[in-house]
Backbone of each chain as ProteinMPNN parsed JSONL, in Angstrom:
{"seq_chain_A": "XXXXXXXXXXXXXXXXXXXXXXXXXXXXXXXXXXXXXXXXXXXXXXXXXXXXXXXXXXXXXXXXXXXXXXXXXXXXXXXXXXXXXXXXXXXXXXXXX", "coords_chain_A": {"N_chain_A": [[44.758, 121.481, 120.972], [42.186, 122.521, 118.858], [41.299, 121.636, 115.018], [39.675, 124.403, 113.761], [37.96, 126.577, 111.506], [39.502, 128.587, 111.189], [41.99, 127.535, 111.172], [42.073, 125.902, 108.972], [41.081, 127.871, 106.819], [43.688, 129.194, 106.657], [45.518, 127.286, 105.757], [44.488, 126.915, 103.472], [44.865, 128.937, 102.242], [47.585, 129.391, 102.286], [48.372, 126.848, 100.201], [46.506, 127.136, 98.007], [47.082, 129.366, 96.963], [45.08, 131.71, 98.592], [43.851, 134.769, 98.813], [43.525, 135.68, 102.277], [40.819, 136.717, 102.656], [39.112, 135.271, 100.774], [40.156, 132.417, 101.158], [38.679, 132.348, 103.347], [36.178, 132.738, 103.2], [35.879, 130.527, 101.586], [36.241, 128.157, 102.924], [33.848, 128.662, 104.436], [31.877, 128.788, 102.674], [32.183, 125.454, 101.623], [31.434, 124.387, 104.011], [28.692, 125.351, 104.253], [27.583, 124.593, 101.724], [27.611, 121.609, 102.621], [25.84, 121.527, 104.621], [23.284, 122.923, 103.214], [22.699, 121.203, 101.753], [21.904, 118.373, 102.788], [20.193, 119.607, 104.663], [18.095, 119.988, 102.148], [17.482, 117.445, 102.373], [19.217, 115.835, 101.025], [21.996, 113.291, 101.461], [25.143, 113.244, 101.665], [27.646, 112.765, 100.227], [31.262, 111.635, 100.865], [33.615, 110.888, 99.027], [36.52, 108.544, 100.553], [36.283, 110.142, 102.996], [34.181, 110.477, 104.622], [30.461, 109.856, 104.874], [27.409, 111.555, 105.165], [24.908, 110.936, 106.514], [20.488, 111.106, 106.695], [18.585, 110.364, 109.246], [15.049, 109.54, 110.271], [13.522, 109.71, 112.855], [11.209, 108.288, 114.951], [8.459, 109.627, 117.024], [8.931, 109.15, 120.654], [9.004, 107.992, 123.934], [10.225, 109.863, 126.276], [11.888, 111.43, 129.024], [12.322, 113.756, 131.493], [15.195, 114.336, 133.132], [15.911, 115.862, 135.09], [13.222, 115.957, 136.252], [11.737, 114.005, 136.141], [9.819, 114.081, 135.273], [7.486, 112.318, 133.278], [8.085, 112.848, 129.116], [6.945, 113.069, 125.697], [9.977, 112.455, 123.439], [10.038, 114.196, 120.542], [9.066, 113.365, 116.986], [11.776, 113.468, 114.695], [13.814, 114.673, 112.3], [17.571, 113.407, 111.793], [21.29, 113.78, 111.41], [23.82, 111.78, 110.42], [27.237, 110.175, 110.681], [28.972, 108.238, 108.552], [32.319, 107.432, 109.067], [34.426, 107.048, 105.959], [36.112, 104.252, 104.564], [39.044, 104.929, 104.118], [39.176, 106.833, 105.729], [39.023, 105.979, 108.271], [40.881, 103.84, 108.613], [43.531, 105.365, 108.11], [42.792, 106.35, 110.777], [42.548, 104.409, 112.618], [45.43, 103.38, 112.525], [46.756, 105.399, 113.105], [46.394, 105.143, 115.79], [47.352, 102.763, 117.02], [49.62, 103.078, 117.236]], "CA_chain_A": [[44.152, 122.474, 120.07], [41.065, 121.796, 117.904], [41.423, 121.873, 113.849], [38.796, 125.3, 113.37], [37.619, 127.144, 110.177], [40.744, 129.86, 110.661], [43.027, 126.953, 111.131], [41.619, 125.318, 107.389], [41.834, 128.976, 105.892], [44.837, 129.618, 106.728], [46.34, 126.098, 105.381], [44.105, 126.873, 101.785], [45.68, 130.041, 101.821], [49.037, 128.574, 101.694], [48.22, 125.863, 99.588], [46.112, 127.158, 96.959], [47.512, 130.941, 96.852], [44.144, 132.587, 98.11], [44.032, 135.795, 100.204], [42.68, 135.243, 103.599], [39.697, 136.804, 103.021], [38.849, 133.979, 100.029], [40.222, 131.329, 102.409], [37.927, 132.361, 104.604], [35.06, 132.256, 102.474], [36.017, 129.618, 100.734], [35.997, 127.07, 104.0], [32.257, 129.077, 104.973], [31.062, 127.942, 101.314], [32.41, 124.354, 101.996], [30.123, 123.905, 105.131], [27.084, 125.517, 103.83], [27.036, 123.803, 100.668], [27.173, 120.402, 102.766], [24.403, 122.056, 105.554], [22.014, 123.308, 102.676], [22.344, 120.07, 100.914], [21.523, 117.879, 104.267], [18.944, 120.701, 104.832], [17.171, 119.742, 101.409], [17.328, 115.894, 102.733], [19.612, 114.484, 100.308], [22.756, 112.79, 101.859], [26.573, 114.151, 101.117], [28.941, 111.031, 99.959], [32.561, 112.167, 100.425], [34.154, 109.213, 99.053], [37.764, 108.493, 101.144], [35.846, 111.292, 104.238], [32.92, 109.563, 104.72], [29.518, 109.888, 104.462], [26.676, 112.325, 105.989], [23.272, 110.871, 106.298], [19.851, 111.453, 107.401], [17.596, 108.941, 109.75], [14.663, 109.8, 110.537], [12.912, 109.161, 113.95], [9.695, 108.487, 115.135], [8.49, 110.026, 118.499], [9.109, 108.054, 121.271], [8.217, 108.354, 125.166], [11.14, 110.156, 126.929], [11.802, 111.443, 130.649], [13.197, 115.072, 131.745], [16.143, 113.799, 133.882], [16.191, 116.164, 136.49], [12.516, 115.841, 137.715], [11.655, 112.138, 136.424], [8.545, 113.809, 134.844], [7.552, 111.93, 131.239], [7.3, 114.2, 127.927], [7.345, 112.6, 124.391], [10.304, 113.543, 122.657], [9.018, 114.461, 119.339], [9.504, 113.12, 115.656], [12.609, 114.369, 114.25], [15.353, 114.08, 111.227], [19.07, 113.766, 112.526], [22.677, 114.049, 110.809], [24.743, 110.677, 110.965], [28.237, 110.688, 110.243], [29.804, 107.165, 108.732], [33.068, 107.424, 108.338], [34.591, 105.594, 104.82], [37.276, 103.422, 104.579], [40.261, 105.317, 104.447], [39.428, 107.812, 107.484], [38.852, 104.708, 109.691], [41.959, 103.295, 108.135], [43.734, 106.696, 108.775], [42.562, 107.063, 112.403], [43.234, 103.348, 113.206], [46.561, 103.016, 112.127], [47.19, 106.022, 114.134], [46.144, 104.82, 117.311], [47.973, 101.619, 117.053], [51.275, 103.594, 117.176]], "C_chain_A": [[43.315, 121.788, 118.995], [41.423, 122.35, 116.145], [39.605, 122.731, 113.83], [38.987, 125.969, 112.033], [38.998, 127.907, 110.144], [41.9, 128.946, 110.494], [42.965, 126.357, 109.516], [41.657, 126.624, 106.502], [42.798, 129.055, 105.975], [45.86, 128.516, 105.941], [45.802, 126.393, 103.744], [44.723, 128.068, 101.273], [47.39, 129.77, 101.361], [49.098, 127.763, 100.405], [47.731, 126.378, 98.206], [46.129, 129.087, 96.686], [46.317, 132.106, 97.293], [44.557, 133.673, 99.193], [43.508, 134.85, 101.221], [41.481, 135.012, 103.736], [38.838, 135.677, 101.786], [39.18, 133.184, 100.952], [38.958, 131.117, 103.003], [36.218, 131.948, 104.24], [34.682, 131.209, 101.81], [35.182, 128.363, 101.777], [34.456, 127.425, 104.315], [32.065, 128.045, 103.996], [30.904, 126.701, 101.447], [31.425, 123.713, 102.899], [29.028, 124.431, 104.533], [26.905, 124.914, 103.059], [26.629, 122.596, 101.705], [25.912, 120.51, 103.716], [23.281, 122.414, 104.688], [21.495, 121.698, 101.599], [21.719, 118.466, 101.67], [20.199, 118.707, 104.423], [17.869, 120.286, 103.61], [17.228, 118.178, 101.593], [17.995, 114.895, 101.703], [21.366, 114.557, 101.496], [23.995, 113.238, 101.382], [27.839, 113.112, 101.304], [30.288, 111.774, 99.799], [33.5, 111.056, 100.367], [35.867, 109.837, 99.96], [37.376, 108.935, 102.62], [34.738, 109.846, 104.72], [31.619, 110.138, 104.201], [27.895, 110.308, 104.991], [25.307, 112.032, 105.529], [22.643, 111.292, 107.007], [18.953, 110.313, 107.85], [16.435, 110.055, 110.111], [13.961, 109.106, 111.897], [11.91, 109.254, 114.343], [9.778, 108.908, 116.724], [8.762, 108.94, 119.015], [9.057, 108.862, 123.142], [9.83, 108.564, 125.805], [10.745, 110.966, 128.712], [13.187, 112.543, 130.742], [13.969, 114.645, 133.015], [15.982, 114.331, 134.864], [14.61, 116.163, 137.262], [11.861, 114.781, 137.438], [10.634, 112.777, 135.792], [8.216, 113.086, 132.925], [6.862, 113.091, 130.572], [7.876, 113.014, 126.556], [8.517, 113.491, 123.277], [9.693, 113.228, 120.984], [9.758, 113.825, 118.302], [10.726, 114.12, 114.945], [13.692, 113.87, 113.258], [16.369, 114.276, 111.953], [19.903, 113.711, 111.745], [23.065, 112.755, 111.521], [25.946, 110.722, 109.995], [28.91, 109.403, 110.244], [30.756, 107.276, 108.295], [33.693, 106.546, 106.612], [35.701, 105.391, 105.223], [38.689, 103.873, 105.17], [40.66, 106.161, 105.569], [39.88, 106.93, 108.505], [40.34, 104.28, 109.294], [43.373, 103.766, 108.754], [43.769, 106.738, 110.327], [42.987, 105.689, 113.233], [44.795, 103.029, 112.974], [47.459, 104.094, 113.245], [47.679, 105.614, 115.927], [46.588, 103.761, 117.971], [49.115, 102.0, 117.189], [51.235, 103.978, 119.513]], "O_chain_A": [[43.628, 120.766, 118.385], [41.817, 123.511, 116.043], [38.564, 122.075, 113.866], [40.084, 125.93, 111.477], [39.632, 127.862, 109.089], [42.824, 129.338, 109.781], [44.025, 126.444, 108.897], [42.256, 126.516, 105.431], [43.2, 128.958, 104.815], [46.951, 128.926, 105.544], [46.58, 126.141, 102.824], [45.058, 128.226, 100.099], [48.044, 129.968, 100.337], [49.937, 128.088, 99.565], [48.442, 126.115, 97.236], [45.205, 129.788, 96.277], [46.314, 133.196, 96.72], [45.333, 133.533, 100.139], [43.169, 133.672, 101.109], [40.888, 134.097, 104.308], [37.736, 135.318, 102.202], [38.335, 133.178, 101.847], [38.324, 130.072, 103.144], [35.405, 131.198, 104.781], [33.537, 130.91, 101.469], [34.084, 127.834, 101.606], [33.738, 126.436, 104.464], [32.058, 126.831, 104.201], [29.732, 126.326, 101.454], [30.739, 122.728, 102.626], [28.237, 123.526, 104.266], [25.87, 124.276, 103.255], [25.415, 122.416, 101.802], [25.017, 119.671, 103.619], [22.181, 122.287, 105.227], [20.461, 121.34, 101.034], [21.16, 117.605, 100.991], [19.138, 118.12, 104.213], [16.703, 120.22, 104.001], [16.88, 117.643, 100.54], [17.681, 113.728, 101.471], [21.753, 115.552, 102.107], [23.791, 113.814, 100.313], [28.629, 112.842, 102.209], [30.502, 112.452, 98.794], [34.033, 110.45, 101.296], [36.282, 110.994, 100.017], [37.934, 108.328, 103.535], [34.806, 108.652, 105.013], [31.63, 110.842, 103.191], [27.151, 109.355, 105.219], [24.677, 112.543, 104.603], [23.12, 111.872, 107.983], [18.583, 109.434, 107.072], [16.726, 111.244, 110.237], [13.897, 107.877, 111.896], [11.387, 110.36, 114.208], [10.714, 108.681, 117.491], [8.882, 107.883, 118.395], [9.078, 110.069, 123.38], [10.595, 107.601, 125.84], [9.678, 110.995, 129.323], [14.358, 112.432, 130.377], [13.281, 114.608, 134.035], [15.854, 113.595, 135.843], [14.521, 116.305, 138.482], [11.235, 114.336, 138.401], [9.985, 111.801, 135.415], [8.668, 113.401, 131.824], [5.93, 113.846, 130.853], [8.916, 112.356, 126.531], [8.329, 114.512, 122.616], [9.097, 112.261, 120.51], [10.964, 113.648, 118.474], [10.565, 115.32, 114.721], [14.33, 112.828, 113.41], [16.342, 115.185, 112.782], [19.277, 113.482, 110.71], [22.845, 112.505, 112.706], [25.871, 111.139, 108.839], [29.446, 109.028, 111.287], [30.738, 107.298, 107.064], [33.234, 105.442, 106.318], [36.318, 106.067, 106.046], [39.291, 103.479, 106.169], [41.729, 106.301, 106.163], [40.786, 107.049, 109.329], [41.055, 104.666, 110.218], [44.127, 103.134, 109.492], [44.738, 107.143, 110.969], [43.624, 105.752, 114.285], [45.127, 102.03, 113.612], [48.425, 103.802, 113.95], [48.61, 105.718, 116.726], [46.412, 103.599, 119.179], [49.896, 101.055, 117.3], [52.24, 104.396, 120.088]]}, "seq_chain_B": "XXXXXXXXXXXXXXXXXXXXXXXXXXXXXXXXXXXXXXXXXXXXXXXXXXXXXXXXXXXXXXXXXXXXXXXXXXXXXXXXXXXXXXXXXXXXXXXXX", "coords_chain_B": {"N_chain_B": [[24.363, 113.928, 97.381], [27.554, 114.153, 95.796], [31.534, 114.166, 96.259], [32.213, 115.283, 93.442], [30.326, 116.118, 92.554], [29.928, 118.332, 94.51], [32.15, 119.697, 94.906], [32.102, 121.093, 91.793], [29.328, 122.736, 92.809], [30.364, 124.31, 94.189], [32.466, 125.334, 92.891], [30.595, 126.888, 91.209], [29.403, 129.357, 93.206], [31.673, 130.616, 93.712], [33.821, 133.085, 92.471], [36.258, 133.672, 92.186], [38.435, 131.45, 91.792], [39.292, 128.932, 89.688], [37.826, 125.903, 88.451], [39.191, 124.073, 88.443], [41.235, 124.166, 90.985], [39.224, 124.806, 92.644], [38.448, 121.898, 93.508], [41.279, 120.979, 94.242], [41.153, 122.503, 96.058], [38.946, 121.627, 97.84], [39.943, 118.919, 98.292], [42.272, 119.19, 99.702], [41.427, 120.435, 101.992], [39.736, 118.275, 102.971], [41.917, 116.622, 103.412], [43.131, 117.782, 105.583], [41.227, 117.356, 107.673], [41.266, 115.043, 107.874], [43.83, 114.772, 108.606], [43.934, 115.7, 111.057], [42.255, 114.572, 112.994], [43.253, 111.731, 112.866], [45.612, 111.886, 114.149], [45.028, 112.943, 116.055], [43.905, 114.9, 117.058], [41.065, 116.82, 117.808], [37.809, 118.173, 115.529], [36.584, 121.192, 115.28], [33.987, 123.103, 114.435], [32.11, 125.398, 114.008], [28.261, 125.962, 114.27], [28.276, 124.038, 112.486], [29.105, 121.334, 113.431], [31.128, 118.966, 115.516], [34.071, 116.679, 114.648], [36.078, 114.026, 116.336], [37.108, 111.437, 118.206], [36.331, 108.005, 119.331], [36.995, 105.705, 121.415], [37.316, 101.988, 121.063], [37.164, 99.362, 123.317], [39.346, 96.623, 123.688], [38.506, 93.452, 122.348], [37.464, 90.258, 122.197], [36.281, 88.776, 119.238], [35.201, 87.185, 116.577], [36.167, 84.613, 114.094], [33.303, 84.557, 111.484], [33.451, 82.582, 109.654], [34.786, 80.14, 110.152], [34.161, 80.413, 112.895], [36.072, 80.6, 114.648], [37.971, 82.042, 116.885], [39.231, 85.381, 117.758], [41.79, 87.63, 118.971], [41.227, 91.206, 119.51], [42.364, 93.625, 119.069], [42.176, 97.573, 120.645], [40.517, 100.491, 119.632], [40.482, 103.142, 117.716], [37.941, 105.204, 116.813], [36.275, 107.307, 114.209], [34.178, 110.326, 114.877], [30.905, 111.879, 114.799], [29.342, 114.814, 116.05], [26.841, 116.515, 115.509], [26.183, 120.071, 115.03], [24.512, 122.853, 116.379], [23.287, 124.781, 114.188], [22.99, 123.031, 112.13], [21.725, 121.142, 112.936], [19.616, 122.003, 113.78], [18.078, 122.996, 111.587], [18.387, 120.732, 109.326], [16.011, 119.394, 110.646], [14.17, 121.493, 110.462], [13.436, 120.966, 108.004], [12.337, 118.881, 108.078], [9.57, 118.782, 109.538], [8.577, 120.862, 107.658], [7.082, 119.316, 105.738]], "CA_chain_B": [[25.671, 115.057, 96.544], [29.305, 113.273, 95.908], [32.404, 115.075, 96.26], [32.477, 115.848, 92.604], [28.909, 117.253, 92.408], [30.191, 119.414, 95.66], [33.391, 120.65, 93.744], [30.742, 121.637, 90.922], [28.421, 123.271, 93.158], [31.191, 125.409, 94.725], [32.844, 126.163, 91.446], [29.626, 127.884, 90.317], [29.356, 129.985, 93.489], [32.423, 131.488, 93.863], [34.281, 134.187, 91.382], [38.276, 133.779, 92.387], [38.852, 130.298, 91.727], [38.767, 128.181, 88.549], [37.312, 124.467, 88.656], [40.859, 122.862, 89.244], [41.246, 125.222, 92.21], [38.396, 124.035, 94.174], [38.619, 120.623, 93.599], [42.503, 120.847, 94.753], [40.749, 123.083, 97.688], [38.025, 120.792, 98.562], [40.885, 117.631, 98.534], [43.335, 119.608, 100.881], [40.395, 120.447, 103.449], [39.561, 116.836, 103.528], [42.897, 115.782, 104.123], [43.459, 118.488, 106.86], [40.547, 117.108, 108.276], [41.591, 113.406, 108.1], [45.092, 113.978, 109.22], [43.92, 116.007, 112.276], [41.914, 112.985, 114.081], [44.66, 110.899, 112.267], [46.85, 112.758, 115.071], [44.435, 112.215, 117.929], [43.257, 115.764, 117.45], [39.353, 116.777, 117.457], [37.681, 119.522, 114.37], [35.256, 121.976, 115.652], [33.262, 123.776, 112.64], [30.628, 126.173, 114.303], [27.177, 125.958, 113.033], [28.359, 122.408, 111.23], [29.78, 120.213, 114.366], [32.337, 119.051, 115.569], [34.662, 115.634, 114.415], [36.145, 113.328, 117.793], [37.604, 109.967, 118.624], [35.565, 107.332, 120.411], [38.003, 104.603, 121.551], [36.199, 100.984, 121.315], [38.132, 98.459, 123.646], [40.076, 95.825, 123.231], [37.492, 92.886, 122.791], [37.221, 88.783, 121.753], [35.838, 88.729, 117.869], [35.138, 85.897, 115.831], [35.636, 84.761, 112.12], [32.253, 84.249, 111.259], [33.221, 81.543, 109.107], [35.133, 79.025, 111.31], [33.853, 80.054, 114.653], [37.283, 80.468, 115.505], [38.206, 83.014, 117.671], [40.187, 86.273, 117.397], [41.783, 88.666, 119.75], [40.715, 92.13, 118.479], [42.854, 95.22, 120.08], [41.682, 97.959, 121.227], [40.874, 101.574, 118.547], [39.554, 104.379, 117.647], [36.503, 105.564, 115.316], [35.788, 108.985, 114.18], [32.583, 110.069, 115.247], [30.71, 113.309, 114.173], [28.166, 115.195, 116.799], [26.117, 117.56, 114.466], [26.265, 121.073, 115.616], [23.307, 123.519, 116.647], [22.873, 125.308, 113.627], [22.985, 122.096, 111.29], [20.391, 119.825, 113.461], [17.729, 122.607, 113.359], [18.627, 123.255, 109.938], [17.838, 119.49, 108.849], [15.236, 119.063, 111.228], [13.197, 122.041, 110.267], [13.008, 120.556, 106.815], [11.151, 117.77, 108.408], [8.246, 119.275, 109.633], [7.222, 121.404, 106.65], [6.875, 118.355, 104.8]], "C_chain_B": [[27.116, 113.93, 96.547], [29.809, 114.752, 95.677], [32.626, 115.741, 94.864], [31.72, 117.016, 92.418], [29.188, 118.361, 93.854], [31.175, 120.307, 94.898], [32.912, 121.355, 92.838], [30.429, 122.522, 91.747], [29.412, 124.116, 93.713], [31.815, 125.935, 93.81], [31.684, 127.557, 91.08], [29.185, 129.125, 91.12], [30.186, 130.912, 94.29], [33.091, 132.274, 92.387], [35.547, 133.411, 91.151], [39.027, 132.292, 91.826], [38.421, 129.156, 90.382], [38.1, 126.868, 89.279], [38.24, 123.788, 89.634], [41.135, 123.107, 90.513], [40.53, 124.698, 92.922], [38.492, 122.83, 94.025], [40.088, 120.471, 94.23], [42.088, 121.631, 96.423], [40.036, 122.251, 98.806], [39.2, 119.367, 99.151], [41.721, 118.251, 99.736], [42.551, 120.121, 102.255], [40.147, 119.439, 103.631], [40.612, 115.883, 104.07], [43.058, 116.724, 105.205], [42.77, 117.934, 107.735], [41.064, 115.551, 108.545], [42.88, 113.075, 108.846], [45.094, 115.111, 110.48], [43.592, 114.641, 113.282], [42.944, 111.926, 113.675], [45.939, 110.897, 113.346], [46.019, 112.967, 116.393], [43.462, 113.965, 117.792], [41.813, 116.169, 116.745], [39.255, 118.064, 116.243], [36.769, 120.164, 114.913], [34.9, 122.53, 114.715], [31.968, 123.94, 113.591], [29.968, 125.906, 113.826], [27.049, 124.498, 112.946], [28.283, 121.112, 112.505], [30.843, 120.059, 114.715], [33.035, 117.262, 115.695], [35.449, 115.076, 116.197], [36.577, 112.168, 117.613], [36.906, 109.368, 119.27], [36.148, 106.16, 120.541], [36.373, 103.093, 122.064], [37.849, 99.935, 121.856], [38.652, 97.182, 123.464], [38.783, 94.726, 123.529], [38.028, 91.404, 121.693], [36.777, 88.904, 120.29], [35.698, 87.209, 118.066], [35.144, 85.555, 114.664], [34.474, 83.389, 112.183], [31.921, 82.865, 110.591], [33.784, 80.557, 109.711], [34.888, 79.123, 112.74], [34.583, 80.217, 115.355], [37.291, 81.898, 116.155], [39.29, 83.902, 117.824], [40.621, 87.668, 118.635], [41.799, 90.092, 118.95], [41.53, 93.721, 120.095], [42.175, 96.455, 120.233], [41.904, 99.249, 120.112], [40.169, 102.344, 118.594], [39.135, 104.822, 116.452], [36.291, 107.053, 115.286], [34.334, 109.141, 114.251], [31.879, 112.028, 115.146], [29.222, 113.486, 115.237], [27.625, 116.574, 115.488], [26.018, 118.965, 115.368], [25.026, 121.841, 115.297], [22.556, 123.517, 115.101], [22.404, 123.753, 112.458], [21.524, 120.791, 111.615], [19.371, 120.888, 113.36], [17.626, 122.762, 112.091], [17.689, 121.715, 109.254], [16.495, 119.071, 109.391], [13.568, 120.073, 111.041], [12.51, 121.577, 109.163], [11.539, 119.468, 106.985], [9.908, 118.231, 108.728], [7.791, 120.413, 108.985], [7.251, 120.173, 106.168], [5.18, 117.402, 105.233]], "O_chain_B": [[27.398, 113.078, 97.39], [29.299, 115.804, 95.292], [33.234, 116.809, 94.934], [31.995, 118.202, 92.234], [28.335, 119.237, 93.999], [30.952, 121.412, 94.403], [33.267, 122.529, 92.941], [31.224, 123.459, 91.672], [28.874, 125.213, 93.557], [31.796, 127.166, 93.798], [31.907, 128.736, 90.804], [28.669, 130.035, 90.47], [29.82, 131.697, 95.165], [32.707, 131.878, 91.287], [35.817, 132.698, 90.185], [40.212, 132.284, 91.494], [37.29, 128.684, 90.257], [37.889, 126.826, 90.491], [38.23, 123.289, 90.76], [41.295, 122.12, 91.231], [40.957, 124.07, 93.891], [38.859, 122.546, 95.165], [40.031, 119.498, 94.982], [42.566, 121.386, 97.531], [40.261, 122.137, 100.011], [39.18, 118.962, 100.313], [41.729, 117.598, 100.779], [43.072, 120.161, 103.37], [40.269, 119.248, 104.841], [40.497, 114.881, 104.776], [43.168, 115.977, 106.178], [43.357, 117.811, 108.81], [41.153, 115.147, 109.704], [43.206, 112.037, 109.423], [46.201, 115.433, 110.913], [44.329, 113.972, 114.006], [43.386, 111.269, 114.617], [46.92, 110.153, 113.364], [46.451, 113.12, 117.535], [42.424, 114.108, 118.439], [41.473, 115.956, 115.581], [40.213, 118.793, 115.985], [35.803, 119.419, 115.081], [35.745, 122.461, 113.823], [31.114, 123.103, 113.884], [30.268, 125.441, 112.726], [26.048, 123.839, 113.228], [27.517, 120.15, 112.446], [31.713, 120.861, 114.376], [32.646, 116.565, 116.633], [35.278, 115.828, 117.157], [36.321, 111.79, 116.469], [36.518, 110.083, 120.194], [35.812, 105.367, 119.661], [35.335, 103.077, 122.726], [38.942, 99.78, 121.311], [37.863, 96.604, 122.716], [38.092, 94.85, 124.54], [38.757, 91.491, 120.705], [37.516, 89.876, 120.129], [35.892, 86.404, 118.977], [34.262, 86.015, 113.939], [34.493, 82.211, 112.541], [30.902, 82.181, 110.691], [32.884, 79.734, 109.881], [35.215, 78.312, 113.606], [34.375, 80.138, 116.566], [36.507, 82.769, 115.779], [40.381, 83.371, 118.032], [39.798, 88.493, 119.029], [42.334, 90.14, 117.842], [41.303, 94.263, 121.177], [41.094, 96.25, 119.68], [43.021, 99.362, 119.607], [39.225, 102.414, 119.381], [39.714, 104.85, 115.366], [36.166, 107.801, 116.256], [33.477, 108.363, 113.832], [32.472, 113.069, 115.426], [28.296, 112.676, 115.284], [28.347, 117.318, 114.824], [25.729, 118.781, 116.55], [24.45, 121.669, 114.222], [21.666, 122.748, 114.739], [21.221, 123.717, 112.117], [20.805, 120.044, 110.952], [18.284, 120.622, 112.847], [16.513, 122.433, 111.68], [16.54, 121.753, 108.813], [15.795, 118.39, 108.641], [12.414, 119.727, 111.29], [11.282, 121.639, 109.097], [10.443, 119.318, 106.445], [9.057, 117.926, 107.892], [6.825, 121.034, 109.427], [8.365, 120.015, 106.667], [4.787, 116.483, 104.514]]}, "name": "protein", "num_of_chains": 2, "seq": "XXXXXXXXXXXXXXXXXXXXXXXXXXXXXXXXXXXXXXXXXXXXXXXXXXXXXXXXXXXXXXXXXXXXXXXXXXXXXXXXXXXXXXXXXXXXXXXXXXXXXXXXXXXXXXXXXXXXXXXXXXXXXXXXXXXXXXXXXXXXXXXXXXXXXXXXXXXXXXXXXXXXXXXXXXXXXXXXXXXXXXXXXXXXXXXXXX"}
């Protein structure tokens, strides 16, 4: 089972006394703030989480797999996701068990 | 943005919740999130993406400074695919500019 938005309301609801329907809004708010703030091209440092940048890429000469014909894919910004310290820390320590 | 200036920026656009409140909200979604993959399991977040494991195998190293040689076990990295709404989102930004 995957950790989803109802599974994170439902835990802030516990946690920080809200109804559901706050919960629920609450966790939306959470992602949009970090999507509109990515969206205006600045970067979103969550110290301990990690750290959500943007690269940008220049075109470059690609190839539609299924009939081999070439198309340039185009210039485009992307989302990169480095974790910090303590996630990696966190997720390795895990996996060593 | 840092996590404080996020705590801020969500303070100011919700009603229900003082300061202390989201900042204790924002901290307990980041650990939910850290001690899911922490536990092997993946985050999906519509729209946003979705969090994952990418096991890197067991491999030879080296310390850089004596040359010497290190066996390096085998782990896992958290790794973030950006979801629909979030890559056109960032990407549209790019070409008004």
């Amino acid at each position: 089972m995957a950790l989803t938005k109802a599974v994170l309301a439902e835990r802030l609801s516990e946690e920080i006394g809200l109804n559901k329907r706050e919960a629920k809004e609450l966790v939306e708010l959470f992602f949009e703030e970090i999507r509109a703030t990515l969206e205006s091209a600045e970067p979103v440092k969550l110290s301990g989480f990690g750290n959500f940048d943007l690269r940008d890429k220049n075109q470059r000469p690609g190839r539609n797999p299924k009939t081999g014909q070439e198309i340039p894919i185009t210039a485009r910004r992307v989302v990169t996701f480095r974790p910090g310290q303590k996630l990696r820390m966190r997720v390795d320590a895990k996996s060593r068990k | 943005m840092t996590k404080s200036e996020l705590i801020h920026a969500l303070a100011e656009k919700q009603s229900y919740l003082a300061h202390k409140d989201v900042e204790l909200a924002v901290k307990s979604l980041l650990e939910a999130m850290t001690m899911a993959l922490s536990s092997g399991e993946r985050i999906e977040i519509r729209g946003f993406g979705s969090f994952s494991l990418n096991y890197r195998p067991p491999r030879i190293g080296r310390n850089p400074r004596t040359g010497e040689s290190v066996d390096l076990v085998g782990k896992y990295v958290p790794h973030f695919k950006p979801g629909k709404e979030l890559r056109e989102r960032v990407n549209a930004t790019l070409s008004q500019q």
